[in-house]
N, C-alpha and C positions, 0 to 999 in steps of 0.2 A: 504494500500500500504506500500511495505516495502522499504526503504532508507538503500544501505550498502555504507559503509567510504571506499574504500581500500586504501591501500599506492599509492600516483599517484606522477607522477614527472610531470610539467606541459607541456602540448602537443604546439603545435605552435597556436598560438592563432589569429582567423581573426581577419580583421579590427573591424568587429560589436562588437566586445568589447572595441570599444569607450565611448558604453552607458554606461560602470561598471562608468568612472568618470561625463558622463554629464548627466544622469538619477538620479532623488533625491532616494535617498537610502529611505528614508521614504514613499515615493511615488511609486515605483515600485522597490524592491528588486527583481533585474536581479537574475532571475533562468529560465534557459531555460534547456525545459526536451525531448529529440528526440532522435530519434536511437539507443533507448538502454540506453544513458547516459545524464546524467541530470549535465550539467556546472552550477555552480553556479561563478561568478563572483562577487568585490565588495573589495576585498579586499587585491590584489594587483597581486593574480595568480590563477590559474583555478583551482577548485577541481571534478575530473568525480566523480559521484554517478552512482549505475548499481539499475535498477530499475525496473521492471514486468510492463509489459504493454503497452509498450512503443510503439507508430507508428513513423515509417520513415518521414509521413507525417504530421505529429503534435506536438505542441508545447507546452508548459506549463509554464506561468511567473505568479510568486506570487507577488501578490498585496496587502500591506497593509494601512486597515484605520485608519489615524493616532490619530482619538481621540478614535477609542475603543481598539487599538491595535493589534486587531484581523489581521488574517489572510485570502487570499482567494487566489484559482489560478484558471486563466484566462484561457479556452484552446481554443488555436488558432489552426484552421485548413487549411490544403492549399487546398482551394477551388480549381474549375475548374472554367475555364477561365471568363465562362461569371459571374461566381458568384463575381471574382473580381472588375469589372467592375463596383459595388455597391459600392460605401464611404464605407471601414468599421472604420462604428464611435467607434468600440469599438477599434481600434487602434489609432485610433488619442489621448489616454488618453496615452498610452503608450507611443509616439515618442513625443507627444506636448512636452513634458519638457527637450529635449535631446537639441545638438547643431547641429543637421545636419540643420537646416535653416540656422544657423550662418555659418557653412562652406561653404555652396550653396550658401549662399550673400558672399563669401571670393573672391573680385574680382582678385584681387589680384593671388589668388592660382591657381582660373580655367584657368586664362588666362595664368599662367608659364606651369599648366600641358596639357592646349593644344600645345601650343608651342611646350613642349619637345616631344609630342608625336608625333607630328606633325614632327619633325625633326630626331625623332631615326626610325619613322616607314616608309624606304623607301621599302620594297617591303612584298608581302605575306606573310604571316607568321602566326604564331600558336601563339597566347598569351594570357598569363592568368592573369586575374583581380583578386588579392584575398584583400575579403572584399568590396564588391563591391558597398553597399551603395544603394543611386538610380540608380548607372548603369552609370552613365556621365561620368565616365573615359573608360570605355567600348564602350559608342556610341563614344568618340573620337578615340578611335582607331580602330571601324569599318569604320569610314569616313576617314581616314586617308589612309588606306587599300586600299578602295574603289576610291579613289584619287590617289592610287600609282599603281593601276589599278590590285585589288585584283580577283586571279580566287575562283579555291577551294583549294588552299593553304591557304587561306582565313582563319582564325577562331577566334574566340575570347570566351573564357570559363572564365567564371565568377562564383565566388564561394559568398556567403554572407549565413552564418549560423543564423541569424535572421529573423525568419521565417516573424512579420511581413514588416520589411525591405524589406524581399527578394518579398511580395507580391505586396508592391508598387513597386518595380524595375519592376517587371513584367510592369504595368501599365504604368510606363515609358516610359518603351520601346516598348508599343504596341504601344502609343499616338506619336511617333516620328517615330514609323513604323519601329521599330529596334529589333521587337522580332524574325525572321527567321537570324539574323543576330550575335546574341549574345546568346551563350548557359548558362543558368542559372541552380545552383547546391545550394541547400537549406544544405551546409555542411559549417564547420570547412574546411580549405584549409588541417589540417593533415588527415583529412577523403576521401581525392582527393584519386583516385589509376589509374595511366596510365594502358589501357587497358580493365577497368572496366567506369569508368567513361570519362577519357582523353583517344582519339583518341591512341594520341602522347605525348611524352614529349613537351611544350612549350618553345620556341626560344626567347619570352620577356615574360618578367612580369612589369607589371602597378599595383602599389596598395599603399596604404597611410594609413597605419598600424603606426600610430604615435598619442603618445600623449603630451605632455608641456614638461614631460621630456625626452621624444622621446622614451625609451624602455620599459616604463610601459604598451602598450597594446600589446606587444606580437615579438616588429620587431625582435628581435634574434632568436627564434625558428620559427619565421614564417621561414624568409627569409633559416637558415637550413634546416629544413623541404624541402623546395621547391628546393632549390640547388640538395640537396640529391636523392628526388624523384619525381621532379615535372618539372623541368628545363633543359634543352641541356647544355651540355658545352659550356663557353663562352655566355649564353644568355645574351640579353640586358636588361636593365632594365629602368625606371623612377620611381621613382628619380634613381637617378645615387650612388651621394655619399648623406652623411649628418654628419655636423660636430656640436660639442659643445664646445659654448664656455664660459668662466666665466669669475669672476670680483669681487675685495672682496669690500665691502662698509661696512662702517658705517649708524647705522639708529638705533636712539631710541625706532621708534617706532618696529622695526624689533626686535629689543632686548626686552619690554615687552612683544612679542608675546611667550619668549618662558624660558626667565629667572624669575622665580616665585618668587625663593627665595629672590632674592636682594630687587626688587620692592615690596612685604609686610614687606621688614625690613624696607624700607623707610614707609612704610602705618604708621607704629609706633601706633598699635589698639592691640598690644598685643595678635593680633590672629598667628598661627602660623599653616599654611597647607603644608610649606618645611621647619620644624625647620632647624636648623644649628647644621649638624651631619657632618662625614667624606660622607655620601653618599646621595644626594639632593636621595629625591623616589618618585618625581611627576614630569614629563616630557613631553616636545611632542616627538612625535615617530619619529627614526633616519631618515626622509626618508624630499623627497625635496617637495614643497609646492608648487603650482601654484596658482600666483597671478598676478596680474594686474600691474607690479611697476613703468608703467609710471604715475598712483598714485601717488607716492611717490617721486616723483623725484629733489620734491622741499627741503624734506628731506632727503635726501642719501648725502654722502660724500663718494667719489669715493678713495679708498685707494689705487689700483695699474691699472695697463693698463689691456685690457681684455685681455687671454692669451688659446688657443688651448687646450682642454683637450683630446678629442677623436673623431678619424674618422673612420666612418663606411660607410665602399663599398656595395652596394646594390647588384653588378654585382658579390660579390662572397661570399660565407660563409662565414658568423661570427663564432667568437672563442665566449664561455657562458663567458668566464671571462677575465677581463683583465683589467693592470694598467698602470699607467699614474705619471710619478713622473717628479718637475720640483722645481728651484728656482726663486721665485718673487720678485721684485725688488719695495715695498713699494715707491708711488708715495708724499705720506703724512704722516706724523704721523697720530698717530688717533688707537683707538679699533676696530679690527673687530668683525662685530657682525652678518654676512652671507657671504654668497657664493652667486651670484646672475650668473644664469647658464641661456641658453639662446642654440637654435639651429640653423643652416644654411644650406637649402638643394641644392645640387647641381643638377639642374635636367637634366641637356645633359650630355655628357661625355667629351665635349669640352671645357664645362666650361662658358657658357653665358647665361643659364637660373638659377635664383638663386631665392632661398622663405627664409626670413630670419624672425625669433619671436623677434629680438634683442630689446633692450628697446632705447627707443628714444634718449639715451644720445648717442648713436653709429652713427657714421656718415654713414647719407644714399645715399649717392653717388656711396658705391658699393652695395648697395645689394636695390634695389627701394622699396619706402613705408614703410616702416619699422616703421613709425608713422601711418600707417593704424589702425584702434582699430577693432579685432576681439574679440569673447568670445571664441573662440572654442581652442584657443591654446593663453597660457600664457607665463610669463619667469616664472624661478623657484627659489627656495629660500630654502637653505642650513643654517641652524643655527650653528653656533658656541654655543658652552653649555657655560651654565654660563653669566657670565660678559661680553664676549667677551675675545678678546684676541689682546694687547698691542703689535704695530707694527712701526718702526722706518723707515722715508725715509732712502732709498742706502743700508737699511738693508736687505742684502738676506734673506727670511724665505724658508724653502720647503714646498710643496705644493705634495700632493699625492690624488691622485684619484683612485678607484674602480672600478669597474662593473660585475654584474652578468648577466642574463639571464633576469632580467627584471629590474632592478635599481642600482639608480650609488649610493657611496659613499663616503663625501672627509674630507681627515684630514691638519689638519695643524700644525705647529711645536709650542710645549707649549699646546696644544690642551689637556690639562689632564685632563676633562670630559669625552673626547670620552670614555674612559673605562667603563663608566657607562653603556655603554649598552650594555655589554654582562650580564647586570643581569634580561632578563628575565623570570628567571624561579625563581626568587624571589617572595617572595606572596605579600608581604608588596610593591611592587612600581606599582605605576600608570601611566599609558599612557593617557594625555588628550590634545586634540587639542587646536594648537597655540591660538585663539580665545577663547576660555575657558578660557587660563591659562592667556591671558590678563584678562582676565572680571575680575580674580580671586584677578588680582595683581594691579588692578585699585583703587586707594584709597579712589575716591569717593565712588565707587559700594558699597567698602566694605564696609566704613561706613553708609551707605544708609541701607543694611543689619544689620547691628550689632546694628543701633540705631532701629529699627524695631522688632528685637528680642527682645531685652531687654527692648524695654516696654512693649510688649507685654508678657514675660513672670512679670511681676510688676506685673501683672493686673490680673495673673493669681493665683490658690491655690498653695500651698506650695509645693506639688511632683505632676507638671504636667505632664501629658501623654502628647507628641510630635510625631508627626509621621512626618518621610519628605518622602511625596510620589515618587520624584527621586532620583535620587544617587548623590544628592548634597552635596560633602563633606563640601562646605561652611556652609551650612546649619543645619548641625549634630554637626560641632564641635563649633555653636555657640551655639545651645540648651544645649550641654553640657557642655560648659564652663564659660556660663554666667549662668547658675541655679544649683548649688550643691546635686540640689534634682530631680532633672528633668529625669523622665524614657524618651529613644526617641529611637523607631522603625525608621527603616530606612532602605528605597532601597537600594541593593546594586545590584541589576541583572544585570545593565550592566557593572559591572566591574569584572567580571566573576569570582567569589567568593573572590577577591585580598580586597575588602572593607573592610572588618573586621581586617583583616591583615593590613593592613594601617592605620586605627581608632586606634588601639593597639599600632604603632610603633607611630603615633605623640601626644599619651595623656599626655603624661607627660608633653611635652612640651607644651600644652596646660590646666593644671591643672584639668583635667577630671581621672576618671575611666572606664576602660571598662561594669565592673557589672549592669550599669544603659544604655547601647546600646544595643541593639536588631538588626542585618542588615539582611535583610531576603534576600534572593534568588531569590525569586518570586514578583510580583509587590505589594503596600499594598494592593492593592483593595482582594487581597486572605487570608487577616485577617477575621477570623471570626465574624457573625451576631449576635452571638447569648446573653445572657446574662453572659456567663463567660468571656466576652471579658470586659473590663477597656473600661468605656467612655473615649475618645480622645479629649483633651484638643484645642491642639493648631497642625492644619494642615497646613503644609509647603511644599513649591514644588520652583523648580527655572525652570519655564517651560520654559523659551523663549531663554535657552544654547541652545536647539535644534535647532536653526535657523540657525549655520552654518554647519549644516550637510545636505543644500537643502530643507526645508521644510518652507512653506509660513509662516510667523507669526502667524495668526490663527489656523495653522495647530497646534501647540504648547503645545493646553490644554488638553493631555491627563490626566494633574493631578485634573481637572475640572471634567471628566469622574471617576476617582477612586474618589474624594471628594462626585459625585454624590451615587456612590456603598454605600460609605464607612456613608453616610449619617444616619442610625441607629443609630449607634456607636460613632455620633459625640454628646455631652456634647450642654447643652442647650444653653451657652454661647462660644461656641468654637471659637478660634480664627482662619481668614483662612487668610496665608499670601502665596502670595497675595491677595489683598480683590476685588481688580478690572483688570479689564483691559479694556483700552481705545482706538480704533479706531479710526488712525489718518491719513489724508490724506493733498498731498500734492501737484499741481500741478506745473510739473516741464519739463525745454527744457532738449531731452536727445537725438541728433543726431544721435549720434553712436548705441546707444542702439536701436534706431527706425531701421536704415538703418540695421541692420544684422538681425532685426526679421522681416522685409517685405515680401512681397508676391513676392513668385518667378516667373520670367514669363520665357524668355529664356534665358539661361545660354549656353553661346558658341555657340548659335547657337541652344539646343536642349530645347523643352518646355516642361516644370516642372511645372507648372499649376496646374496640376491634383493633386501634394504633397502639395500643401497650407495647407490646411487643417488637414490631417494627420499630418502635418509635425509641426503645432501650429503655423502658421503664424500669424503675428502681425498687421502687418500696411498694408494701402493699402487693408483691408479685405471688403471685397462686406458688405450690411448694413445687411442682413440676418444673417451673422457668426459674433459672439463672439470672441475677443482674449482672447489667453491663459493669465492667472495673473501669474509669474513666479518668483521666488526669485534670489535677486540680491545684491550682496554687491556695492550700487547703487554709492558710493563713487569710485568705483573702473571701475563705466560704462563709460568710456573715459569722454567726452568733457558732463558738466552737471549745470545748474542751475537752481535754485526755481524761480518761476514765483508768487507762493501765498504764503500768509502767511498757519502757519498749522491749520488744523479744524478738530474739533472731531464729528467721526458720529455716533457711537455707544457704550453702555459699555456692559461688560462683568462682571455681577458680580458674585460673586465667593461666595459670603457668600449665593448663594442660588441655590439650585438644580441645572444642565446643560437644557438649554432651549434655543429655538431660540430667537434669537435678529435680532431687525431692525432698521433702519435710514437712514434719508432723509434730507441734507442739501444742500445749498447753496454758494458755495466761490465765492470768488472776488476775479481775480488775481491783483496785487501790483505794478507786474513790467511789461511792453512792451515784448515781444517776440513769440517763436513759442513752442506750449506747444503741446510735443509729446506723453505725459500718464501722468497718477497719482501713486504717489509714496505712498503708506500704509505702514503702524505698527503698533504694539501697546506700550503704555506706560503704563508701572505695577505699579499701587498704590499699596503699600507694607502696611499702616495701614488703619483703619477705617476713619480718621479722613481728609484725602485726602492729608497729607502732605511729603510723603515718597514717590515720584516717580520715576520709575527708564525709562528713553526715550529709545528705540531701532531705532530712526530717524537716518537718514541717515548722522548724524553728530557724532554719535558715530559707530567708525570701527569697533568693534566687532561682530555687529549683522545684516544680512541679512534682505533686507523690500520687500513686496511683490511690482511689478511693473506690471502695467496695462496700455499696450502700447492702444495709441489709435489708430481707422481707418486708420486716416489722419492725419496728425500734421495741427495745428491749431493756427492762428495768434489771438492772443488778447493784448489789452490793459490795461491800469491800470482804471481798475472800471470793466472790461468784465468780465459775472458772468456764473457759471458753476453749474446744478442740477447735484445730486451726490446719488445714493440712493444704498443700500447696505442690503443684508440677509443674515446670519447666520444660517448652516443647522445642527443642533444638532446632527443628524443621521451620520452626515459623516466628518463633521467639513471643510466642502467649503463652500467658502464666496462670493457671488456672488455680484460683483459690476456691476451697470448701471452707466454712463455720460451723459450727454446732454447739448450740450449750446443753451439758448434758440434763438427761430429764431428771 
């Protein structure tokens, strides 16, 4: 099959491109391939591929396994009627990991968008659903219709271009007796055409095309698109309006997540990954972050009042760009060190239904709940580059905001990093996530690392071969600047050829040459077997960064997999750092996290039952089904305490071919409460000798731990004991845990 690139500008984008940000990018890399064109989503806007072979009526998502890295695609086809009718369990792998359980338990939201529908829809009418999910904003405005005593002016067109989406909507709405009722269309809402598919143009549109930063999944070219040619004049809409607003804070912790430079001058290790040049070249990417920050709330220092950046009218076309300039009026002294942005949807036109993401410090008396903990939508988080930037009460600073077609951007006065980012077409700078470029600038970590190399290279011969199996810059420039002799290969494939270019730009400052680096392209495990290859000394990987990009802890050892490859060519005594890893669990109350993964039953009125399962339901699951184990920056799951101490169930060891592993333990919880799942990681022993560990528990914010909600939530006491058993599948790298408290 052949794959062509053309130049594409990006098309209006449906709701179903929710899953680009709540689908783990490791786990199912979103590529949907139908009608000719093959969207890949993922990375912040659509790219069409034209493609041979294509059916109208079929689908194609590539799936990959994260410990062998390979590749596979899935093809989904839209059955006929009764074939639906069948669990397809091979979609429940696909949607488990998403947040549409989490929006469907969003009480909160169903009950504002029946409301407003309930109140914009007083007579017949034509209206169209885009992105339509399981169909629930659809069945409320057939009942709605049906209540304002709809004839065949009657209609409701629902579009959701995710095929297996669109097959449980089906099922939906056959189970609620809503399928002669709601027309469904397996497209993109820009693949609509009045006439061919639409009757009529539509008099409303319902749809919830939003994500944390409200324009990243598509709502400005959707809603264009639709105005243009999909819409009446004057059509109604819900939501109505929706506004953004911000707030500048102060937070330490907010500032290691993305100032590298400062926090390794403080490490004082003499390592140096952002030496001190005129231009920092390792960054997070300019773009806004969604997080959890009533986390943090104990930490934030609130530096000015929140203040209106941009409002977007549903009921009429968006402009692709537009700015927002204003003076702020500093409430404290103090550095700011973000932007913390947040949205508020207005859903009538009157002005009395309102859904607000505000973070808790915002008074909730106009906008209700706002202390609700959902996962599905967060506040967002704008970094100031550098240090921050020094702000005086009653001192006006300006304040300027952005926006394009799908993300905002905002500067501030003294702001003289912003200029950094127009140098992407530099080779030497790097783009790594906030949560990286902590780990990086964390002083324990580093030293944890640095004392770990450097005994291990002691221990080794004089010009050791190093291989770091991923693109661990920490790990490259410590092999090479702690050993003066030391050859060391090194991953550079995901930093799309920029590695080399950067090893170059910071050796000086790190007392290396480039002559003894090697950064390949391709992964190491495609070094050759044979005997012109150099036995490999000391093997290196920093597997467990990949956990904030979605992907369970376990999932993590694909450098386990190449160390197993690479195994010929390892030296009799070779060093593998990491040498373990530890499987740890921990049983913990997590309320919030339970109630938004439970089992749906009816929502507004309509029953959704039949999506449990598909949909990865948690809690509340019949004793026959499994919950999904899902990843989770567990620190940031609302309202959360440990009930046990921590237990290990299993190792990982590294110094010996990839194999399955098992364990079977027993905890005791410690403390009284109601214990909703167990919380897993692992902790990486870095040397032989078991004294270099680095924890990924839910006390360090960097790294994501797998969570394994239970059936039921479950009252125990301190002595109440809990069997725990757990297997490790070598073939696919899933870990399958059991629970049981005995009777």
């Amino acid at each position: 099959m052949l794959i062509f690139l053309p130049a594409f500008t990006p098309p209006a984008i449906s709701a179903s491109n929710l899953l680009r940000h709540v689908l783990s990018p490791f786990r199912s890399y979103l590529s949907f391939y139908r009608s000719e064109q093959l969207t890949r989503t993922g990375s912040g806007e659509d790219r069409a591929m034209s493609c041979l072979g294509a059916s109208p009526n079929r689908a194609f998502q590539l799936q990959q396994n994260p410990l062998t890295g390979k590749s596979e695609w899935i093809v989904i086809e839209e059955d006929d009627a009764h074939a639906e009718e069948e669990a397809p369990v091979a979609y429940s792998s696909l949607l488990a990991s998403t947040s549409y359980i989490d929006m469907l338990n969003d009480c909160r939201r169903n009950r504002a968008f029946r409301l407003a529908i309930q109140k914009t829809v007083t007579a017949p009418c034509h209206v169209l659903d885009i992105g339509a999910g399981t169909g629930l904003l659809s069945m409320m405005v057939a009942r709605a219709m049906k209540e304002s005593g709809g004839g065949r002016e009657a209609k409701v067109s629902a579009c959701e271009s995710y095929l297996p989406m669109g097959k449980l909507m089906r099922r939906v709405l056959r189970a609620n007796g809503m399928e002669t009722k709601v027309k469904l269309f397996h497209k993109r809402s820009d693949e609509l055409q009045v006439g061919v598919d639409l009757d009529s143009r539509a008099s409303m549109l319902v749809s919830e095309i939003l994500d944390s930063e409200l324009l990243g999944e598509g709502l400005i070219p959707t809603l264009q698109h639709a105005h243009d040619m999909l819409l009446t004049t004057n059509a109604k809409t819900v939501p109505y309006r929706a506004t953004i607003y911000g707030q500048l804070v102060e937070s330490a912790f907010l500032w290691k997540l993305h100032d590298l430079h400062s926090n390794e001058v403080r490490a004082s290790d003499g390592i140096r990954l952002s030496p001190d040049c005129s231009e920092k070249i390792i960054h997070v990417k300019p773009q806004q972050y969604a997080m959890h920050i009533n986390s943090l709330c104990s930490e934030i220092r609130l530096l000015s009042e929140l203040f209106k950046i941009f409002e977007f009218d549903f009921w009429k076309r968006p402009d692709s760009y537009g700015e927002s300039e204003m003076w702020l009026k500093p409430i404290e002294d103090g550095t700011v060190h973000a932007v913390v942005t947040w949205w508020v949807l207005q859903l009538d036109g009157e002005g009395s239904i309102f859904y607000s993401t505000a973070p808790n410090w915002i008074d909730t008396s106009k906008f209700e709940g706002v202390d609700y903990w959902c996962d599905h939508w967060k506040q967002c988080i704008w970094f100031i580059p550098g240090e921050g930037l020094p702000i005086f009460k009653d001192t006006n600073i300006p304040f300027k905001a952005v926006h394009n077609a799908t993300n905002i951007s905002y500067f501030l006065r003294g702001d003289k990093d912003t200029a950094i980012y127009s140098f992407s077409s530099v080779d030497c700078h790097l783009f790594l996530s906030p949560e990286r470029l902590g780990i990086y600038g964390e002083k324990d970590i580093r030293s944890a690392f640095l004392t770990a190399v450097k005994n291990a290279l002691q221990r080794l011969k004089v010009s050791p071969l190093c291989v770091v199996a991923d693109d661990s810059i920490l790990l490259t420039i410590l092999a090479a600047s702690l050993s003066k002799t030391s050859k060391i290969i090194s991953s550079g494939h995901g930093f799309q050829g920029k590695g080399y270019a950067y090893l170059q730009a910071i050796s000086g400052a790190n007392g290396f040459s480039m002559d003894r680096i090697q950064v390949l392209s391709k992964r190491v495990s495609t070094l050759p077997l044979d005997d012109s290859q150099r036995k490999i000394d000391m093997f290196m990987a920093e597997p467990f960064y990949y956990g904030k990009e979605g992907m369970l802890p376990w999932q993590n050892l694909l450098f386990w997999k190449h160390r197993t490859i690479l195994d010929p060519i390892l030296s009799k005594d070779a060093v593998i750092l990491p040498s373990k890893g530890i499987l740890k669990v921990c049983g913990m109350y997590l309320p919030d996290l339970w109630r938004s993964r439970r089992c749906l039953e009816e929502i507004e009125g309509f029953d959704h039952s039949i999506a449990n399962e598909i949909l990865g339901a948690c809690g509340n699951l019949p004793c026959s089904l499994r919950g999904t184990c899902l990843p989770y920056f567990v620190w940031q799951c609302g309202e959360i305490k440990e009930l046990s101490d921590v237990f290990s169930i299993m190792d990982f060891k590294f110094s010996e071919p990839l194999h399955e592993c098992h364990g079977k333990i027993s905890i005791k919880f410690s403390k009284p409460g109601i214990c909703h799942g167990l919380v897993l990681w692992i902790d990486w022993v870095l040397d032989e000798e078991n004294s270099i560990v680095i924890s990924t528990g839910p006390v360090n914010r960097y790294w994501k731990q797998g969570v394994n909600l239970l059936s039921k939530p479950v009252g125990v006491d301190v002595g109440t004991s809990m069997e725990i058993q757990a297997s490790f599948d070598a073939s696919n790298g899933e870990l399958t845990v059991d629970s049981l408290f005995p009777l």
